[in-house]
N, C-alpha and C positions, 0 to 999 in steps of 0.2 A: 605476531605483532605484540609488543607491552599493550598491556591492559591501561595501565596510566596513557598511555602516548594518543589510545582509544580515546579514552576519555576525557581530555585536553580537546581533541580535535574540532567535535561540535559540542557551542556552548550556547546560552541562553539570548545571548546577544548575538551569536552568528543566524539566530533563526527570527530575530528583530529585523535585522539588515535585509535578511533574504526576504521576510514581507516588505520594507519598503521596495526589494528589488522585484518582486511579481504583483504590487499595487498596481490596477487597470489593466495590468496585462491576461492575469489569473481570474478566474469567475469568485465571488467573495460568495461561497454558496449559504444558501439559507437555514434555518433552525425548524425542524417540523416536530410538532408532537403529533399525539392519537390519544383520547380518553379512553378508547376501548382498548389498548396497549397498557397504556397507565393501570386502568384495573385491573387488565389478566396479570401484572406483576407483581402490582401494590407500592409503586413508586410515580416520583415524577422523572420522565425520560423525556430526552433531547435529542434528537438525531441531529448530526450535524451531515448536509446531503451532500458530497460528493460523489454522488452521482449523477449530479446536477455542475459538475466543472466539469471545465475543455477536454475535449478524448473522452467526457465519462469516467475521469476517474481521478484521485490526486495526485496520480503519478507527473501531471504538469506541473504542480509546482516544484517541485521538484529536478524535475531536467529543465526546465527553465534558468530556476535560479544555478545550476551546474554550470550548462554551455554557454549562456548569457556574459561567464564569468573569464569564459577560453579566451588566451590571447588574440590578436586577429592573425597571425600566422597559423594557430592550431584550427580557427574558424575554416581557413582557406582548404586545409589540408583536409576536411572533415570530420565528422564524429561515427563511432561505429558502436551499439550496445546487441543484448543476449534477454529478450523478454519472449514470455508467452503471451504477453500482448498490451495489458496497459503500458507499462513502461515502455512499448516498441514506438503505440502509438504518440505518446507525448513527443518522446524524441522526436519523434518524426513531424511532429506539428513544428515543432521548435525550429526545428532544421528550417521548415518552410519560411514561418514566420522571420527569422533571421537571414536566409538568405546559405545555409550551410549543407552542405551535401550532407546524408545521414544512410547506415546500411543500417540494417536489424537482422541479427538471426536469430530464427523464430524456429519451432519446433514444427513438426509437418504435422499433427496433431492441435495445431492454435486452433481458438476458436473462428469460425468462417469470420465473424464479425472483426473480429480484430484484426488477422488479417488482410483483410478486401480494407479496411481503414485504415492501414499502418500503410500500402501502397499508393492508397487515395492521397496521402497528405504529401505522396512525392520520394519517401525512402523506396531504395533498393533492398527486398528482402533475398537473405539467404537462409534458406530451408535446410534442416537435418531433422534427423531421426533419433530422439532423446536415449531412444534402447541401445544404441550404437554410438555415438557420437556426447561430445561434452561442449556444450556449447560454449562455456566460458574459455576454454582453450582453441575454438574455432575461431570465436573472435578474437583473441589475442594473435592468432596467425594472422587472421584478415587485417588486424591493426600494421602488425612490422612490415606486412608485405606491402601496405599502399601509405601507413604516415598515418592512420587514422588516430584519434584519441577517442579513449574507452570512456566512456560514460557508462561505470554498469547502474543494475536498476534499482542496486537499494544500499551497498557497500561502499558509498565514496561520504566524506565531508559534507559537500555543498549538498545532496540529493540529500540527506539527512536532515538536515536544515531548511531545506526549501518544503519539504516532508511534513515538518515539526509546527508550519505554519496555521494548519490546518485547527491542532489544539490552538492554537494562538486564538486566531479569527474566533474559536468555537467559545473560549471563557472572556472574549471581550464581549462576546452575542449576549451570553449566558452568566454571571458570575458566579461565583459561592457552588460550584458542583462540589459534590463531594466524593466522585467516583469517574472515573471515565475508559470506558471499553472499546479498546482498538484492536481490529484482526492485523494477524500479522504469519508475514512468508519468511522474508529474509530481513526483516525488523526492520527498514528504514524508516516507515512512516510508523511504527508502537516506537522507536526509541527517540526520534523527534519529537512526537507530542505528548514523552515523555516528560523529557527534555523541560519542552516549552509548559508544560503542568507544572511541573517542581517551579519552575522559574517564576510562574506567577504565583503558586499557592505550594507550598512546599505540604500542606495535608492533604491537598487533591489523589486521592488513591486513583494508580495507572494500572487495567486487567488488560492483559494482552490474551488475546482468543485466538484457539486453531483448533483446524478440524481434528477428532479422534487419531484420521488415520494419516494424520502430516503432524505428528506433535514431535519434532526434531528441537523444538522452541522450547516448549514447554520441559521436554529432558532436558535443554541443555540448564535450562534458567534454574531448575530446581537441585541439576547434578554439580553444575559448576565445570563440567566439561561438554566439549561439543560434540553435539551427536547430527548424527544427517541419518535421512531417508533419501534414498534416490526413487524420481518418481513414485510418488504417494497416489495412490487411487481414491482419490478426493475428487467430491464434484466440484468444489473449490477450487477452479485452477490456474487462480491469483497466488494460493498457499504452496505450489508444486516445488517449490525452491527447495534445496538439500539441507540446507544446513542455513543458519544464521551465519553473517560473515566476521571478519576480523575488528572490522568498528561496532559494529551494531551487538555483537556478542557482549564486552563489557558493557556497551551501555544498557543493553538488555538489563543486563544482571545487577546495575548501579541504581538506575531510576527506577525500574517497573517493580509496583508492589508485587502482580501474583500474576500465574497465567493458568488459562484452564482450557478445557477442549469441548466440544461439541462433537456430537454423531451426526454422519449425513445426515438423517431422519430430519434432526432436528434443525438442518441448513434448510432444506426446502423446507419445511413447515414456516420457518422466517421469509421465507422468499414470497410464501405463499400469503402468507398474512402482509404482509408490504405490498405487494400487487394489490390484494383485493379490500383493504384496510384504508390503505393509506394511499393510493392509486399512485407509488411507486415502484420504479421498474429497477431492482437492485440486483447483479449475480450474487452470485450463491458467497464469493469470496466477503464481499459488501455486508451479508448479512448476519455474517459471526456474532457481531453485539448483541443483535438480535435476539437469535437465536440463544444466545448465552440465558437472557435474562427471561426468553418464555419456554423455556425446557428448564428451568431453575438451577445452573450449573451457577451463574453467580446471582444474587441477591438484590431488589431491585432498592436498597436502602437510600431513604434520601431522593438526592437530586442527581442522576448519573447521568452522562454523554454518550451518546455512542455514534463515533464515527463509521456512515456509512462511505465505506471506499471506493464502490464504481457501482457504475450502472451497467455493465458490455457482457449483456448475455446473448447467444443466440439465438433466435426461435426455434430450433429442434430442443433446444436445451430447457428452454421456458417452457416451452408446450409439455414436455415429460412432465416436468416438476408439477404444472397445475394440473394434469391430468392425474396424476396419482392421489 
């Protein structure tokens, strides 16, 4: 795809419209600090809790403001996406909420929670094997064979946008930041609340975080070409996506000032300090920002944000982490 065509696509005012279009429907989630956070960095920080919206994560608003937007012909015919679980679950609330059939295929390694939640809400899941199988082309089969439309989970316009909402809500909460740290997989929600930073404060400096060993992001954004990891062994397994996609790439590399990585180690140590800190229950993909600013990979200068992105960990998963 042109890079221009990219960056045309979502604009500051598509991610205005899409908060009036997920107003009441999206949880408008809260602004937490912690003084003993604050100190271990030597800044003032903001979390903005998404882990505290619908599904546990911001992937609702997102496939909201998408399918919301379907014809009622495409409505009728269904929608079908490709998530390791936030974005399965949204759609799939969406689905509910609206009234629209929805499939997910999900990786047979999802986390238990997400899965037993993406069925709860009413989709039909189809299971593969990420070693063997390519989900984005499973779903494209499942689409042509039954009419469905794809809603993927971070590569479309409207998900971008509805995505981008989040910084929105976050510097109406908060103004005058001067930094703001978002984890990012396949860049929908770092290049939306890119996006929507520039748009309200064109000095607001945007760090996108990913773990050590999924940094497909961070090569691409620094090389200027794209790079993928297929399946990263990250406990992160919001960040498991290969590669940034065809929109989110340019915008990556248009809005976001820099992007840096973390080590496992230093994902649970985040996890760990939010449970017992701040009696938030964040995964490990959630706590990049985190993690970013108390392992000192970026600088806690100022007034920074950091977008916490879901809450949807498992208890096998939580239990290892505070047990170590």
């Amino acid at each position: 795809m042109d890079a221009q065509i990219a960056l045309n696509a979502v604009t500051f005012a598509d991610i205005q419209l899409a908060s009036q279009r997920i107003n009441g429907i999206a949880n408008h989630t809260p602004i937490m600090t912690s003084r003993t956070f604050n100190d271990r960095v030597g800044g003032d920080v903001f979390f903005k809790c998404e882990n505290m919206q619908r599904v546990g994560a911001f992937k609702f608003r997102g496939a909201y403001n998408a399918i919301s937007q379907l014809s009622d012909d495409a409505q009728k015919r269904g929608v079908i996406t490709y998530s390791s679980g936030n974005h399965a679950q949204a759609t799939a609330l969406v689905g509910k909420i609206l009234g629209i059939k929805t499939t997910i295929v999900m990786p047979d390694n999802a986390p238990s929670t997400k899965l037993a939640a993406t069925r709860g809400y009413g989709a039909e899941v189809v299971l593969y094997n990420p070693a063997e199988s390519d989900r984005k082309a499973l779903a494209e089969s499942l689409a042509e064979e039954h009419g469905y439309t794809i809603i993927p989970p971070y590569d479309h316009w409207h998900v971008i946008a509805g995505q981008g909402t989040t910084a929105l809500e976050l510097l109406e909460d908060v103004p005058d930041l001067d930094t703001i740290l978002v984890c990012c997989g396949g860049g929908g929600l770092l290049s939306g609340c890119a996006i929507a930073a520039k748009g309200i404060n064109a000095d607001c400096k945007v760090i996108g975080i990913e773990p050590e060993l999924a940094d497909d992001a961070t090569k691409s954004f620094r090389t200027g070409k794209l790079h993928t990891i297929h399946n990263p062994p990250t406990i992160a397994d919001g960040t498991r996506t290969p590669s940034l996609g065809d929109y989110t790439f340019p915008l990556v590399r248009h809005y976001v000032d820099d992007m840096q990585t973390v080590s496992e180690n230093a994902i649970k140590d985040a996890v760990r300090f939010m449970f017992y800190r701040m009696k938030l229950v964040v995964e490990p993909s959630g706590a990049l920002g985190a993690a970013a600013l108390l392992s000192g990979a970026v600088k806690a200068t100022g007034r920074v944000g950091v977008v916490v992105s879901g809450g949807n960990i498992d208890a096998q998963t939580m239990t290892m982490i505070l047990n170590e």
